[in-house]
C-alpha positions as CSV (number, residue, x, y, z in Angstrom):
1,X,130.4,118.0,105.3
2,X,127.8,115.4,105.4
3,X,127.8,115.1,109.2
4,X,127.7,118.9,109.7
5,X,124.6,119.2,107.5
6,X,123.0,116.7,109.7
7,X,123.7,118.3,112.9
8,X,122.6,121.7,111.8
9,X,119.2,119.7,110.2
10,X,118.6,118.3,113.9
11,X,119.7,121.8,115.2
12,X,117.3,123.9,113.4
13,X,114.8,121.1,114.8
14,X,115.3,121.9,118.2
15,X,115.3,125.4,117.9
16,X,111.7,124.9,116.2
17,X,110.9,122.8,119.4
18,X,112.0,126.0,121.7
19,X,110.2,128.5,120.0
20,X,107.9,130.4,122.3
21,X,103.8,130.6,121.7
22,X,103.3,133.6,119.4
23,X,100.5,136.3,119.9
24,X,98.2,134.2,116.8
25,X,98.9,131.0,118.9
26,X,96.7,132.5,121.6
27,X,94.2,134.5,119.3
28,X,94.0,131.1,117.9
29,X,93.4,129.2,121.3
30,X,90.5,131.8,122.7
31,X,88.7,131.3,119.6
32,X,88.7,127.8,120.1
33,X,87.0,128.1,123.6
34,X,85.0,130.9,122.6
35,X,83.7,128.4,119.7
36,X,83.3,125.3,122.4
37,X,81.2,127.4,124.4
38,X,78.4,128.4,121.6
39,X,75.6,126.5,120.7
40,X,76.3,123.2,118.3
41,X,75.4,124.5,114.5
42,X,75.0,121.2,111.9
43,X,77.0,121.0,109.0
44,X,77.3,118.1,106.5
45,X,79.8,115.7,106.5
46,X,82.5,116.1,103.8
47,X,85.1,113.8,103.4
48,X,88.4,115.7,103.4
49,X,89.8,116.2,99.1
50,X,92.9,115.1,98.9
51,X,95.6,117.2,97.7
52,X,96.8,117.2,94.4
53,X,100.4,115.3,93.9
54,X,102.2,117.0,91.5
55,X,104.7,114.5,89.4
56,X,107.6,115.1,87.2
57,X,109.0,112.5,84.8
58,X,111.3,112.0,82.2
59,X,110.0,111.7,78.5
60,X,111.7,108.1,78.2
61,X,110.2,104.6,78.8
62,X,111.8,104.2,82.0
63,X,108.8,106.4,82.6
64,X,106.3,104.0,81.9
65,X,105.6,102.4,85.3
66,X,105.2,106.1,87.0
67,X,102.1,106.7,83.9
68,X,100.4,103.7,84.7
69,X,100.6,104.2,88.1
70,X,99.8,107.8,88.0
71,X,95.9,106.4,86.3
72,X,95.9,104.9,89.4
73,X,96.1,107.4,91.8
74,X,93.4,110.2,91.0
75,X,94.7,113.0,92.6
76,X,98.4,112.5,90.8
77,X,98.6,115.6,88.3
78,X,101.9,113.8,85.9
79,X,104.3,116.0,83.9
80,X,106.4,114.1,81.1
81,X,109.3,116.9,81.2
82,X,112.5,116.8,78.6
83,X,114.1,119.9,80.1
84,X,116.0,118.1,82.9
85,X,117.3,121.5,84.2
86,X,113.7,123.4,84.6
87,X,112.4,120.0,86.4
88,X,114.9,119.9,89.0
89,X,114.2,123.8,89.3
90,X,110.7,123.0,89.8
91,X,111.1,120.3,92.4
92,X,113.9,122.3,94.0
93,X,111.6,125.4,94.5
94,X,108.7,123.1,96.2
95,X,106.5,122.9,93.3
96,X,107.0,119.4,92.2
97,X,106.3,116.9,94.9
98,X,107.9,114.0,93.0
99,X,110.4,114.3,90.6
100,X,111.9,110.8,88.7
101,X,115.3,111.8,87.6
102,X,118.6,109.8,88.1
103,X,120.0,108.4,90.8
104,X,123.3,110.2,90.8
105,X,121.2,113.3,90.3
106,X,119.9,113.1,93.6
107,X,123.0,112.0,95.3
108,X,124.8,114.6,94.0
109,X,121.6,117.0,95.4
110,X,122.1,115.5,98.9
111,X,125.8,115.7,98.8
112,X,124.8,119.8,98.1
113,X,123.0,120.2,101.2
114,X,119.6,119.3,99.7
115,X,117.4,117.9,102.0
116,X,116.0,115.1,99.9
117,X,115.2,111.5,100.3
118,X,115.2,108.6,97.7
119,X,111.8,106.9,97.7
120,X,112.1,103.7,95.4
121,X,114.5,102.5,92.4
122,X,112.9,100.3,90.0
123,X,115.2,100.5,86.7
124,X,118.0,98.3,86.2
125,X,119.0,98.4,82.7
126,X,118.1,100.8,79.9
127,X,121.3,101.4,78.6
128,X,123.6,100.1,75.9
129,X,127.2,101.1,73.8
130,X,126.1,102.3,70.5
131,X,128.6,102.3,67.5
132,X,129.4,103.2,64.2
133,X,130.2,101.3,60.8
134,X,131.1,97.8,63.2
135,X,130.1,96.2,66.8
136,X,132.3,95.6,69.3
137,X,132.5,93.5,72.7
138,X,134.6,95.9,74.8
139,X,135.6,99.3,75.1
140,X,139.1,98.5,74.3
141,X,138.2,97.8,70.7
142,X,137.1,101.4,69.9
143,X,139.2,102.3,66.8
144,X,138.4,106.0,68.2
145,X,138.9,106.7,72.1
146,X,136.1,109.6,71.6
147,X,132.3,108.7,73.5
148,X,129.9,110.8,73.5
149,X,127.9,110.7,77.0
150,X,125.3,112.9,78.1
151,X,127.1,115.6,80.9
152,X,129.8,114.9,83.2
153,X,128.3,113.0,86.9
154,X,125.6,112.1,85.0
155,X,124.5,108.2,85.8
156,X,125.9,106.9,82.4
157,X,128.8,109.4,82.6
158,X,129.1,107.3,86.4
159,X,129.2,103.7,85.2
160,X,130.7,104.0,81.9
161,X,134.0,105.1,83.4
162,X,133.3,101.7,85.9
163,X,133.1,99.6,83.0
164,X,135.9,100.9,81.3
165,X,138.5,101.4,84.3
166,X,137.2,97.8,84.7
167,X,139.0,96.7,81.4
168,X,142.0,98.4,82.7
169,X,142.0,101.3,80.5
170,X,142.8,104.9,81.4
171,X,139.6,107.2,81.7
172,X,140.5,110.6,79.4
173,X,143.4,108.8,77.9
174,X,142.4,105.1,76.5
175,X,138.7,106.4,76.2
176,X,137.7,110.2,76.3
177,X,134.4,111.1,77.1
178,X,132.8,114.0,74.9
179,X,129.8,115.1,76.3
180,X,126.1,116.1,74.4
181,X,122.6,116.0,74.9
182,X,121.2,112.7,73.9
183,X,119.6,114.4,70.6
184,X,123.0,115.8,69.4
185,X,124.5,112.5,69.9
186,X,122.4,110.8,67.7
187,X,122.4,112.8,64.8
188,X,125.9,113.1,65.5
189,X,126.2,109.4,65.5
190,X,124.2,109.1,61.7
191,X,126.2,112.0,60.5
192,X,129.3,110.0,60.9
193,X,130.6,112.3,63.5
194,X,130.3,110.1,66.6
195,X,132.0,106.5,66.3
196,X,130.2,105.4,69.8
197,X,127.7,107.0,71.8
198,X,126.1,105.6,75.1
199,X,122.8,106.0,74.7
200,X,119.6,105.0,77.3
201,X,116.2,103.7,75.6
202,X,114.2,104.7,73.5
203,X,117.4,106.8,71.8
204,X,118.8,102.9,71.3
205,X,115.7,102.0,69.2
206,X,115.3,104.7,67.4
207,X,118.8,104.3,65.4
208,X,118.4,100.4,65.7
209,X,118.8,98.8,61.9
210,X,119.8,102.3,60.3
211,X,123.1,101.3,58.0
212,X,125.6,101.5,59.6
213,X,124.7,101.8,63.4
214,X,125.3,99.2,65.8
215,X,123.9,98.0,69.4
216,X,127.2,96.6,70.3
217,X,127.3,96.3,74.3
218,X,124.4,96.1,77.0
219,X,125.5,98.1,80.3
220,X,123.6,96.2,82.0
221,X,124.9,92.5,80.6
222,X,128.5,94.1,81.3
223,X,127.7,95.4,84.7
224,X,126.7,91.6,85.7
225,X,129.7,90.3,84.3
226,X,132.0,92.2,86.1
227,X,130.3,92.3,89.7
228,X,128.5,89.0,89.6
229,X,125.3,90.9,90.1
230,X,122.1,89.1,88.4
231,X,120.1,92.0,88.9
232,X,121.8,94.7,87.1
233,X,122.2,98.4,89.0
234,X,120.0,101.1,90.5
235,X,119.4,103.8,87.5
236,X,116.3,105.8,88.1
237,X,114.9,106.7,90.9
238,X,112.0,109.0,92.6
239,X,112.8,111.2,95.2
240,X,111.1,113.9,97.7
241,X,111.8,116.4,99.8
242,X,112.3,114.9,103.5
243,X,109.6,117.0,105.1
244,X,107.2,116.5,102.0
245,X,107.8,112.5,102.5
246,X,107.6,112.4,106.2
247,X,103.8,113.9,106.3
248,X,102.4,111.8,103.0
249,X,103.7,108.3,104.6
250,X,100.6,106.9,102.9
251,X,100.9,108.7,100.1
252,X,104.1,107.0,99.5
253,X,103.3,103.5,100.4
254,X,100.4,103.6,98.2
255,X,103.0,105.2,94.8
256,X,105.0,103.0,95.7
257,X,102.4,99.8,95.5
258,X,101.2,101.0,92.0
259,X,104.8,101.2,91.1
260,X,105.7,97.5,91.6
261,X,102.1,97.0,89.7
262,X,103.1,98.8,87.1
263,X,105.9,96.6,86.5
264,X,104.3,93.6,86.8
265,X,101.4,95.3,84.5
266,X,104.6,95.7,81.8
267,X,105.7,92.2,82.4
268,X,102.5,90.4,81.5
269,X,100.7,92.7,79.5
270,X,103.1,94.7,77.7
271,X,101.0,96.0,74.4
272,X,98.7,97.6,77.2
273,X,101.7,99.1,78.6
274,X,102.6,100.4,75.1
275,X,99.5,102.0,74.6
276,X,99.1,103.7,77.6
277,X,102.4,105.1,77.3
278,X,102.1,106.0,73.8
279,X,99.5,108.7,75.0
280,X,101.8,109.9,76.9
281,X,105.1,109.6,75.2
282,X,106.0,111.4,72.0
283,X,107.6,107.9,70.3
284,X,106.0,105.5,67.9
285,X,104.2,102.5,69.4
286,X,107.2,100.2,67.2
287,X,109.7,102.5,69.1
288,X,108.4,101.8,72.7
289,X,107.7,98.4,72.3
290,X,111.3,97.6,71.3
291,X,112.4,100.2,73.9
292,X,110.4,98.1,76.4
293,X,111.9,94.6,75.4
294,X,114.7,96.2,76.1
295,X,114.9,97.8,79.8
296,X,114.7,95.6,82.6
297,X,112.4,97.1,85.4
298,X,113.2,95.9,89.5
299,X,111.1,97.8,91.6
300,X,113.1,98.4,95.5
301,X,112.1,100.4,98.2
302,X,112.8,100.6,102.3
303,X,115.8,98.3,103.5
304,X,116.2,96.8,100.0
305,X,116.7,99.3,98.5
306,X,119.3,100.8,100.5
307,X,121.0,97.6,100.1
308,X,121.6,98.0,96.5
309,X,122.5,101.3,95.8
310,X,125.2,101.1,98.7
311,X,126.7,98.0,97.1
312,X,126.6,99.8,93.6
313,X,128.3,102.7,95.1
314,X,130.8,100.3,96.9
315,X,131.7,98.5,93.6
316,X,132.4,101.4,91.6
317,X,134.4,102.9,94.0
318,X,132.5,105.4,95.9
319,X,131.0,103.9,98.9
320,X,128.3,106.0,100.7
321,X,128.9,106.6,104.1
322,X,126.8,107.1,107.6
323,X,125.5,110.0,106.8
324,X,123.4,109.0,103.9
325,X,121.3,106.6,106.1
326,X,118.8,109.7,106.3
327,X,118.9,109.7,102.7
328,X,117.2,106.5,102.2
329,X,113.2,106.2,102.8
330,X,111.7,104.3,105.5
331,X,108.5,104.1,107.0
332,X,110.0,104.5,110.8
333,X,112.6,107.6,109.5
Protein backbone atom coordinates (compact mmCIF):
# COMPACT_ATOMS: atom_id res chain seq x y z
CA UNK A 1 0.00 0.00 0.00
CA UNK A 2 2.98 2.10 0.86
CA UNK A 3 4.51 1.86 -2.64
CA UNK A 4 1.14 2.69 -4.33
CA UNK A 5 0.78 5.88 -2.33
CA UNK A 6 4.12 6.85 -3.48
CA UNK A 7 3.59 6.38 -7.03
CA UNK A 8 0.27 8.15 -7.10
CA UNK A 9 2.34 11.17 -4.86
CA UNK A 10 5.00 11.32 -7.91
CA UNK A 11 1.91 10.90 -10.28
CA UNK A 12 -0.04 13.72 -9.24
CA UNK A 13 3.42 15.55 -9.59
CA UNK A 14 3.73 15.02 -12.97
CA UNK A 15 0.36 15.74 -13.92
CA UNK A 16 1.05 19.26 -12.07
CA UNK A 17 4.17 19.54 -14.35
CA UNK A 18 1.78 18.97 -17.65
CA UNK A 19 -0.70 21.25 -16.78
CA UNK A 20 -1.29 23.79 -19.48
CA UNK A 21 -0.81 27.94 -18.87
CA UNK A 22 -4.20 29.10 -17.74
CA UNK A 23 -5.98 32.30 -18.99
CA UNK A 24 -4.64 34.27 -15.31
CA UNK A 25 -1.18 32.94 -16.24
CA UNK A 26 -1.15 35.27 -19.25
CA UNK A 27 -3.31 38.19 -17.71
CA UNK A 28 -0.56 37.79 -15.16
CA UNK A 29 2.42 37.85 -17.75
CA UNK A 30 1.05 41.14 -19.82
CA UNK A 31 0.86 42.92 -16.72
CA UNK A 32 4.30 42.23 -15.99
CA UNK A 33 5.47 43.77 -19.41
CA UNK A 34 3.01 46.29 -19.29
CA UNK A 35 4.63 47.26 -15.73
CA UNK A 36 8.46 46.93 -17.18
CA UNK A 37 7.54 49.29 -19.71
CA UNK A 38 6.27 52.36 -17.41
CA UNK A 39 8.30 54.77 -15.77
CA UNK A 40 10.37 53.49 -12.51
CA UNK A 41 8.16 54.78 -9.31
CA UNK A 42 10.37 54.69 -5.71
CA UNK A 43 9.22 52.73 -3.01
CA UNK A 44 10.98 51.99 0.28
CA UNK A 45 12.69 49.06 1.03
CA UNK A 46 10.91 46.65 3.41
CA UNK A 47 12.34 43.68 4.50
CA UNK A 48 9.94 40.76 3.71
CA UNK A 49 7.75 39.68 7.62
CA UNK A 50 8.08 36.47 8.07
CA UNK A 51 5.21 34.28 8.44
CA UNK A 52 3.94 33.24 11.52
CA UNK A 53 4.78 29.29 12.46
CA UNK A 54 1.99 28.04 14.14
CA UNK A 55 3.11 25.13 16.88
CA UNK A 56 1.27 22.56 18.63
CA UNK A 57 2.63 20.72 21.75
CA UNK A 58 1.79 18.52 24.35
CA UNK A 59 1.04 19.86 27.90
CA UNK A 60 3.92 17.51 29.40
CA UNK A 61 7.70 18.23 30.02
CA UNK A 62 8.74 16.50 27.10
CA UNK A 63 7.57 19.84 25.93
CA UNK A 64 10.00 21.80 27.35
CA UNK A 65 12.81 22.07 24.77
CA UNK A 66 10.02 23.12 21.92
CA UNK A 67 9.06 26.36 24.72
CA UNK A 68 12.45 27.39 25.02
CA UNK A 69 13.00 27.17 21.60
CA UNK A 70 9.84 28.66 20.54
CA UNK A 71 11.39 32.24 22.77
CA UNK A 72 13.79 31.86 20.28
CA UNK A 73 12.22 32.07 17.19
CA UNK A 74 9.92 35.31 17.12
CA UNK A 75 7.61 34.48 14.67
CA UNK A 76 6.68 30.88 16.42
CA UNK A 77 2.99 31.36 17.70
CA UNK A 78 3.16 27.91 20.45
CA UNK A 79 -0.01 26.08 21.60
CA UNK A 80 0.40 23.73 24.76
CA UNK A 81 -2.71 21.49 23.65
CA UNK A 82 -4.13 18.42 26.11
CA UNK A 83 -6.76 17.41 23.57
CA UNK A 84 -4.59 15.06 21.48
CA UNK A 85 -7.57 14.37 19.05
CA UNK A 86 -8.44 18.25 18.25
CA UNK A 87 -4.44 18.77 17.69
CA UNK A 88 -4.03 16.29 15.13
CA UNK A 89 -7.33 17.65 13.58
CA UNK A 90 -5.74 20.94 13.50
CA UNK A 91 -2.47 19.89 11.90
CA UNK A 92 -4.34 17.53 9.70
CA UNK A 93 -6.56 20.37 8.29
CA UNK A 94 -3.30 22.65 7.46
CA UNK A 95 -3.66 24.90 10.32
CA UNK A 96 -0.93 23.71 12.53
CA UNK A 97 2.46 23.81 10.86
CA UNK A 98 4.18 21.81 13.57
CA UNK A 99 2.61 19.48 15.71
CA UNK A 100 4.88 17.39 18.53
CA UNK A 101 2.91 14.31 19.14
CA UNK A 102 4.29 10.67 19.25
CA UNK A 103 6.22 8.91 17.13
CA UNK A 104 3.81 6.06 16.48
CA UNK A 105 1.20 8.76 15.99
CA UNK A 106 2.81 9.76 12.95
CA UNK A 107 3.74 6.49 11.61
CA UNK A 108 0.50 5.27 11.97
CA UNK A 109 -0.54 8.81 9.89
CA UNK A 110 1.90 7.90 7.09
CA UNK A 111 0.90 4.32 7.01
CA UNK A 112 -2.94 6.17 6.35
CA UNK A 113 -1.83 7.91 3.37
CA UNK A 114 -0.86 11.05 5.12
CA UNK A 115 1.68 12.91 3.56
CA UNK A 116 3.77 13.81 6.49
CA UNK A 117 7.44 13.81 7.35
CA UNK A 118 9.23 13.37 10.68
CA UNK A 119 11.50 16.38 11.43
CA UNK A 120 13.58 15.57 14.59
CA UNK A 121 13.21 13.03 17.77
CA UNK A 122 14.77 14.30 20.85
CA UNK A 123 13.09 12.17 23.80
CA UNK A 124 14.36 9.03 24.92
CA UNK A 125 12.87 8.27 28.16
CA UNK A 126 9.95 9.66 30.05
CA UNK A 127 8.26 6.72 30.97
CA UNK A 128 8.14 4.35 33.83
CA UNK A 129 5.81 1.09 35.40
CA UNK A 130 3.80 2.56 38.15
CA UNK A 131 2.31 0.19 40.91
CA UNK A 132 0.22 -0.25 43.72
CA UNK A 133 0.75 -1.33 47.52
CA UNK A 134 4.52 -2.98 46.38
CA UNK A 135 7.43 -2.44 43.56
CA UNK A 136 8.37 -4.82 41.31
CA UNK A 137 11.37 -5.59 38.87
CA UNK A 138 9.43 -7.21 35.96
CA UNK A 139 6.18 -7.57 34.53
CA UNK A 140 6.01 -11.10 35.50
CA UNK A 141 5.67 -10.24 39.13
CA UNK A 142 2.23 -8.39 38.69
CA UNK A 143 -0.02 -10.18 41.29
CA UNK A 144 -2.83 -8.71 38.75
CA UNK A 145 -2.27 -9.20 34.86
CA UNK A 146 -4.55 -5.80 34.37
CA UNK A 147 -2.30 -2.43 33.03
CA UNK A 148 -3.76 0.40 32.45
CA UNK A 149 -2.13 2.18 29.22
CA UNK A 150 -3.24 5.14 27.49
CA UNK A 151 -5.19 3.82 23.86
CA UNK A 152 -4.36 0.87 21.89
CA UNK A 153 -1.02 1.81 19.10
CA UNK A 154 -0.27 4.43 21.23
CA UNK A 155 3.75 4.71 21.82
CA UNK A 156 3.55 3.22 25.38
CA UNK A 157 0.74 0.77 24.32
CA UNK A 158 3.90 -0.10 21.38
CA UNK A 159 6.76 -0.79 23.75
CA UNK A 160 5.13 -2.12 26.72
CA UNK A 161 3.93 -5.15 24.83
CA UNK A 162 8.07 -5.28 23.68
CA UNK A 163 9.03 -5.32 27.05
CA UNK A 164 6.68 -7.80 28.17
CA UNK A 165 6.76 -10.33 25.13
CA UNK A 166 10.46 -9.82 25.97
CA UNK A 167 9.99 -11.63 29.33
CA UNK A 168 8.28 -14.26 27.52
CA UNK A 169 4.90 -13.60 28.64
CA UNK A 170 1.67 -13.72 26.51
CA UNK A 171 0.32 -10.18 25.61
CA UNK A 172 -3.73 -10.28 26.66
CA UNK A 173 -3.14 -13.39 28.53
CA UNK A 174 -0.03 -13.09 31.07
CA UNK A 175 -0.57 -9.18 31.02
CA UNK A 176 -3.87 -7.46 29.73
CA UNK A 177 -3.76 -4.14 28.80
CA UNK A 178 -6.85 -1.91 29.95
CA UNK A 179 -6.78 1.24 28.28
CA UNK A 180 -7.57 5.08 29.87
CA UNK A 181 -6.67 8.50 29.52
CA UNK A 182 -3.61 9.23 31.65
CA UNK A 183 -6.00 11.28 34.20
CA UNK A 184 -8.30 8.34 34.80
CA UNK A 185 -5.47 6.18 35.32
CA UNK A 186 -4.19 7.98 38.07
CA UNK A 187 -7.01 8.53 40.13
CA UNK A 188 -7.72 5.10 39.30
CA UNK A 189 -4.38 4.02 40.53
CA UNK A 190 -4.99 6.08 44.24
CA UNK A 191 -8.40 4.73 44.35
CA UNK A 192 -7.11 1.32 44.57
CA UNK A 193 -8.65 0.43 41.29
CA UNK A 194 -5.53 0.16 39.15
CA UNK A 195 -2.60 -2.21 40.51
CA UNK A 196 -0.10 -0.86 37.65
CA UNK A 197 -0.35 1.82 35.30
CA UNK A 198 2.32 3.06 32.75
CA UNK A 199 2.46 6.37 33.03
CA UNK A 200 4.88 9.14 31.00
CA UNK A 201 6.20 12.28 33.15
CA UNK A 202 5.00 14.54 34.85
CA UNK A 203 1.88 11.89 35.71
CA UNK A 204 5.05 9.75 37.42
CA UNK A 205 5.83 12.73 39.77
CA UNK A 206 2.72 13.75 40.62
CA UNK A 207 1.74 10.29 42.44
CA UNK A 208 5.51 9.89 43.52
CA UNK A 209 5.64 9.31 47.63
CA UNK A 210 1.75 9.12 47.98
CA UNK A 211 1.17 5.80 50.36
CA UNK A 212 1.07 3.28 48.71
CA UNK A 213 2.26 4.08 45.05
CA UNK A 214 5.31 2.87 43.61
CA UNK A 215 7.88 3.86 40.64
CA UNK A 216 8.80 0.33 40.22
CA UNK A 217 10.35 0.03 36.50
CA UNK A 218 12.07 2.75 34.11
CA UNK A 219 11.02 1.90 30.34
CA UNK A 220 13.77 3.30 29.45
CA UNK A 221 16.44 1.37 31.95
CA UNK A 222 14.50 -1.88 30.67
CA UNK A 223 14.60 -0.98 27.06
CA UNK A 224 18.59 -0.77 27.35
CA UNK A 225 18.69 -3.94 29.05
CA UNK A 226 17.09 -5.85 26.68
CA UNK A 227 18.57 -4.34 23.27
CA UNK A 228 21.91 -3.21 24.53
CA UNK A 229 20.97 0.23 23.49
CA UNK A 230 22.68 3.07 25.79
CA UNK A 231 20.66 5.65 24.39
CA UNK A 232 17.25 4.54 25.12
CA UNK A 233 14.39 4.85 22.14
CA UNK A 234 12.80 7.45 19.92
CA UNK A 235 9.46 8.69 21.84
CA UNK A 236 8.40 12.13 20.64
CA UNK A 237 8.82 13.59 17.78
CA UNK A 238 7.77 16.75 15.53
CA UNK A 239 6.52 16.28 12.29
CA UNK A 240 5.19 18.45 9.07
CA UNK A 241 3.37 18.17 6.25
CA UNK A 242 5.89 17.25 3.25
CA UNK A 243 5.08 20.23 1.16
CA UNK A 244 5.01 22.58 4.29
CA UNK A 245 8.71 21.18 5.16
CA UNK A 246 10.09 21.24 1.63
CA UNK A 247 9.51 25.24 1.15
CA UNK A 248 10.59 26.36 4.99
CA UNK A 249 14.09 24.28 4.61
CA UNK A 250 15.39 27.07 6.79
CA UNK A 251 12.77 27.31 8.82
CA UNK A 252 13.50 23.81 9.84
CA UNK A 253 17.18 23.85 10.15
CA UNK A 254 16.94 26.82 12.34
CA UNK A 255 13.84 24.76 14.93
CA UNK A 256 15.78 22.30 14.80
CA UNK A 257 19.16 24.21 16.03
CA UNK A 258 17.20 25.79 18.99
CA UNK A 259 15.96 22.34 19.75
CA UNK A 260 19.33 20.67 20.39
CA UNK A 261 19.92 24.26 22.46
CA UNK A 262 17.15 23.66 24.28
CA UNK A 263 18.44 20.50 25.52
CA UNK A 264 21.67 21.53 26.30
CA UNK A 265 19.92 24.80 27.98
CA UNK A 266 17.99 21.81 30.29
CA UNK A 267 21.17 20.07 30.83
CA UNK A 268 23.19 22.87 32.41
CA UNK A 269 20.81 25.17 33.63
CA UNK A 270 17.89 23.24 34.51
CA UNK A 271 15.97 25.66 37.32
CA UNK A 272 15.86 28.21 34.15
CA UNK A 273 14.35 25.50 32.27
CA UNK A 274 11.85 24.98 35.10
CA UNK A 275 10.77 28.36 35.17
CA UNK A 276 10.28 28.97 31.70
CA UNK A 277 8.22 26.02 31.50
CA UNK A 278 6.28 26.62 34.51
CA UNK A 279 4.77 29.66 32.50
CA UNK A 280 3.80 27.58 30.29
CA UNK A 281 2.86 24.39 31.93
CA UNK A 282 0.00 24.01 34.25
CA UNK A 283 2.34 21.73 36.96
CA UNK A 284 4.05 23.01 40.05
CA UNK A 285 7.70 24.08 39.76
CA UNK A 286 8.49 20.80 42.47
CA UNK A 287 6.44 18.72 39.86
CA UNK A 288 8.55 19.74 36.76
CA UNK A 289 11.67 19.73 38.30
CA UNK A 290 11.37 16.06 39.34
CA UNK A 291 9.61 15.40 36.01
CA UNK A 292 12.80 16.87 34.42
CA UNK A 293 15.39 14.74 36.54
CA UNK A 294 13.55 12.28 35.26
CA UNK A 295 13.31 12.26 31.18
CA UNK A 296 16.27 11.93 29.32
CA UNK A 297 16.30 14.30 26.18
CA UNK A 298 18.64 13.12 22.77
CA UNK A 299 17.97 15.46 20.15
CA UNK A 300 18.32 13.48 16.24
CA UNK A 301 17.64 14.78 13.04
CA UNK A 302 18.59 13.95 9.11
CA UNK A 303 20.55 10.48 8.73
CA UNK A 304 20.72 9.96 12.43
CA UNK A 305 17.79 9.97 13.00
CA UNK A 306 16.55 7.70 10.57
CA UNK A 307 18.96 5.37 11.94
CA UNK A 308 17.35 5.07 15.24
CA UNK A 309 13.89 4.83 14.71
CA UNK A 310 14.46 2.01 12.04
CA UNK A 311 16.51 0.04 14.47
CA UNK A 312 13.70 0.66 17.17
CA UNK A 313 11.17 -0.58 14.81
CA UNK A 314 13.50 -3.54 13.81
CA UNK A 315 13.91 -4.61 17.45
CA UNK A 316 10.43 -4.70 18.40
CA UNK A 317 9.36 -6.39 15.59
CA UNK A 318 8.07 -4.13 13.04
CA UNK A 319 10.76 -3.11 10.74
CA UNK A 320 9.94 -0.07 8.40
CA UNK A 321 10.46 -0.76 4.97
CA UNK A 322 11.55 1.26 1.58
CA UNK A 323 8.86 3.13 1.34
CA UNK A 324 9.27 5.11 4.53
CA UNK A 325 12.64 6.69 3.25
CA UNK A 326 10.37 9.73 2.20
CA UNK A 327 9.15 9.70 5.59
CA UNK A 328 12.30 10.81 7.13
CA UNK A 329 13.48 14.62 6.80
CA UNK A 330 16.50 15.66 4.87
CA UNK A 331 17.83 18.60 3.63
CA UNK A 332 18.42 17.08 -0.06
CA UNK A 333 14.57 15.26 0.05
Amino acid sequence: MRADIAERREEQTDLYRLRPVSLFAWLALIGMLVTACAAPVAAPTLEPARESIVVYAPATPSSIPVIIAARQMPEVDLTIFTDHSQAQALFLRGDVDLLVTGLAVGVELFDEGVPITLLNSYVSGLTYLVTRDGPVESFDELADPEVNLPFEGSPIDEVTRFLVESEGLTWGEDVVPVYSPFPASVELLRQGKASAVALPEPFVSLVEGEEGIFVSLSYEERWETLTGSGDGYPQVGTFAREDWAREHREVVAEFNRHIEDAVRTIREEPTEAVDVAAEELAFPAPVLRSALQRTSFAPRYGAELEAYVRDYYRAIGAPLDESYAIFFYGDTK
